[in-house]
C-alpha positions as CSV (number, residue, x, y, z in Angstrom):
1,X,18.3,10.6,-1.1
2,X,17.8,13.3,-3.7
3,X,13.5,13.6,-3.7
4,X,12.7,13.1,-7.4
5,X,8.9,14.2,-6.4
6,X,7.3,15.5,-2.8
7,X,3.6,14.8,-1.6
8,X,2.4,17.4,0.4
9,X,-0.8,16.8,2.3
10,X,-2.3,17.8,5.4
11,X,-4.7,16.3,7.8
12,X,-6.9,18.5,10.6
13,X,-8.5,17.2,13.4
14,X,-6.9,13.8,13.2
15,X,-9.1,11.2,12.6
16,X,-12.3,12.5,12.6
17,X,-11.2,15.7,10.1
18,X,-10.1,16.3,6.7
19,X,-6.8,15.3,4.4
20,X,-6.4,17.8,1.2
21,X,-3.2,17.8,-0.8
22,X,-1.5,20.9,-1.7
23,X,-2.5,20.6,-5.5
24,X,-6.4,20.2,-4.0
25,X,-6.3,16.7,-6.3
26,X,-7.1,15.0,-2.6
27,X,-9.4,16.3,-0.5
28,X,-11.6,13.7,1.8
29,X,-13.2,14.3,5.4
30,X,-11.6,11.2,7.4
31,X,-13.5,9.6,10.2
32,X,-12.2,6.1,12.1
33,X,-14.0,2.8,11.3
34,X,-16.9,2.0,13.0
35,X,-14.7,-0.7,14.7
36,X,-12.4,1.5,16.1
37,X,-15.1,3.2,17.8
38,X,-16.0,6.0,14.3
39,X,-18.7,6.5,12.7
40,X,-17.6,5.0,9.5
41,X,-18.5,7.3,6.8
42,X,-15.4,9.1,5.8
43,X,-11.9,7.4,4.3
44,X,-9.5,6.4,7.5
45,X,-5.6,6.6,7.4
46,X,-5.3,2.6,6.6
47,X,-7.3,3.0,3.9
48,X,-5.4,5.2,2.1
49,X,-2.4,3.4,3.1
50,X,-3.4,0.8,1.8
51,X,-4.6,2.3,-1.5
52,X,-1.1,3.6,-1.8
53,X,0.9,0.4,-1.3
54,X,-1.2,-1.4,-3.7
55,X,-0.6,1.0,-6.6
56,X,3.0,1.4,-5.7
57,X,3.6,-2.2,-5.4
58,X,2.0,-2.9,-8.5
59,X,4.6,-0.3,-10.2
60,X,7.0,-2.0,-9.1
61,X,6.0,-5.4,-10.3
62,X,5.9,-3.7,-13.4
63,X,9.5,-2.2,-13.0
64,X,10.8,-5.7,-12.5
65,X,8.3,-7.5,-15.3
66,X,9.9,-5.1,-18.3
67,X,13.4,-5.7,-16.5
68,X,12.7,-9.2,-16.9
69,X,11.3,-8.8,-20.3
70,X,7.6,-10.8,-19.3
71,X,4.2,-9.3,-19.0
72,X,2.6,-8.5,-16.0
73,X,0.4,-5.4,-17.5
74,X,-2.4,-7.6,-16.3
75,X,-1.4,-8.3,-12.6
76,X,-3.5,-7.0,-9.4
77,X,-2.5,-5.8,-6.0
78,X,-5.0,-5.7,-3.3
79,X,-3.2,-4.5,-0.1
80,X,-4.9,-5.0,3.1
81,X,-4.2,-3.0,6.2
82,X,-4.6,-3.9,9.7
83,X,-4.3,-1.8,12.7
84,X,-4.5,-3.0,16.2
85,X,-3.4,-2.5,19.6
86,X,0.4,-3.0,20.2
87,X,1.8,-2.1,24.3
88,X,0.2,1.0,25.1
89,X,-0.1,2.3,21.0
90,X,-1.0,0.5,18.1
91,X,0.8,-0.9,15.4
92,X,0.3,-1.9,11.8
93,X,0.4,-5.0,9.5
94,X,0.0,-5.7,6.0
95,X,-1.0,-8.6,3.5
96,X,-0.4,-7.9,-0.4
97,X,-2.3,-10.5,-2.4
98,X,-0.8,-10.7,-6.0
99,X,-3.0,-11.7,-8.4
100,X,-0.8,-12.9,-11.4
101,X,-1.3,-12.9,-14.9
102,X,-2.4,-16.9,-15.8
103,X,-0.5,-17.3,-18.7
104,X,2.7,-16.3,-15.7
105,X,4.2,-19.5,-14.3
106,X,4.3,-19.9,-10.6
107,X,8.2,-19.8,-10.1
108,X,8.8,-16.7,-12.3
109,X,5.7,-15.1,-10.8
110,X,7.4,-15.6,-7.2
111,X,10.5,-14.3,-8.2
112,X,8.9,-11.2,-9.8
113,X,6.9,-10.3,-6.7
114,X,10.1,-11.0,-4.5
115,X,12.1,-8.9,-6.6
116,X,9.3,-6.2,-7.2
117,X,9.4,-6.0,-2.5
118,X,12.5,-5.1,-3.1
119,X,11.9,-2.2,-5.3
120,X,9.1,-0.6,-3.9
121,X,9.5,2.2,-1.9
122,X,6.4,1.1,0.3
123,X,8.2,-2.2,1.2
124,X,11.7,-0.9,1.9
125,X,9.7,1.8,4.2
126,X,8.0,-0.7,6.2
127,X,10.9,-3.4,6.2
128,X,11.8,-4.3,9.7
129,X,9.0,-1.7,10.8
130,X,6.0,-3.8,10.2
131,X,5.3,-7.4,9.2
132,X,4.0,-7.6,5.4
133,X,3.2,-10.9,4.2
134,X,3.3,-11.6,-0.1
135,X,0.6,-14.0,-1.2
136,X,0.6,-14.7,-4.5
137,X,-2.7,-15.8,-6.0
């Protein structure tokens, strides 16, 4: 793969520390959920995961909407990110929920968001790696 674009950001003291990009555009203190044992009152790593599947994702549906000549300017992607023990680590899961323009029939709708986990970098990334479930709403 030829790298059209490269993030560059870097993270200190892990979870309880800061992420700034190289451009300064990002630049958050971090701190783990108070679930997970944090404080709560920075960003956390799944957040920002999440944040960044749901805006690719949504891209993509957009890719495969103009491909397929229908609107889906008005479509949302809420990505939710889940993190829990796995052995002796932790693993990841994810749920898109894909709320579709009304004036979208279901079947072409489906087909869009199958087609658009396909193109998405995110998806092909976490493919065999982590489950993702597509609910279409």
């Amino acid at each position: 793969m030829d790298a059209l674009y490269t993030a560059v950001a870097t993270a200190t003291h892990g979870r309880e520390g800061r992420a700034v990009t190289s451009d300064g555009k990002l630049d958050l203190g971090l701190s783990a959920p108070k679930e997970l044992g944090g404080d709560g009152n920075g960003t956390n790593p799944e957040q920002l995961f999440a944040a960044g599947y749901a805006a690719c994702f949504g891209s993509a549906l957009g890719v495969v909407g103009r491909a397929a000549k229908v609107d889906v300017s008005e479509a949302a992607v809420t990505a939710e990110v889940g993190i829990g023990k796995q052995g002796e680590g932790f693993a990841l899961a994810v749920t898109l929920r894909i709320e579709l323009p009304d004036s979208l029939d279901e079947e072409t709708g489906r087909k869009l968001v199958e087609q658009a986990h396909q193109v998405c970098p995110y998806s092909n990334a976490t493919r065999g790696n982590i489950p993702v479930e597509l609910v279409v709403e």
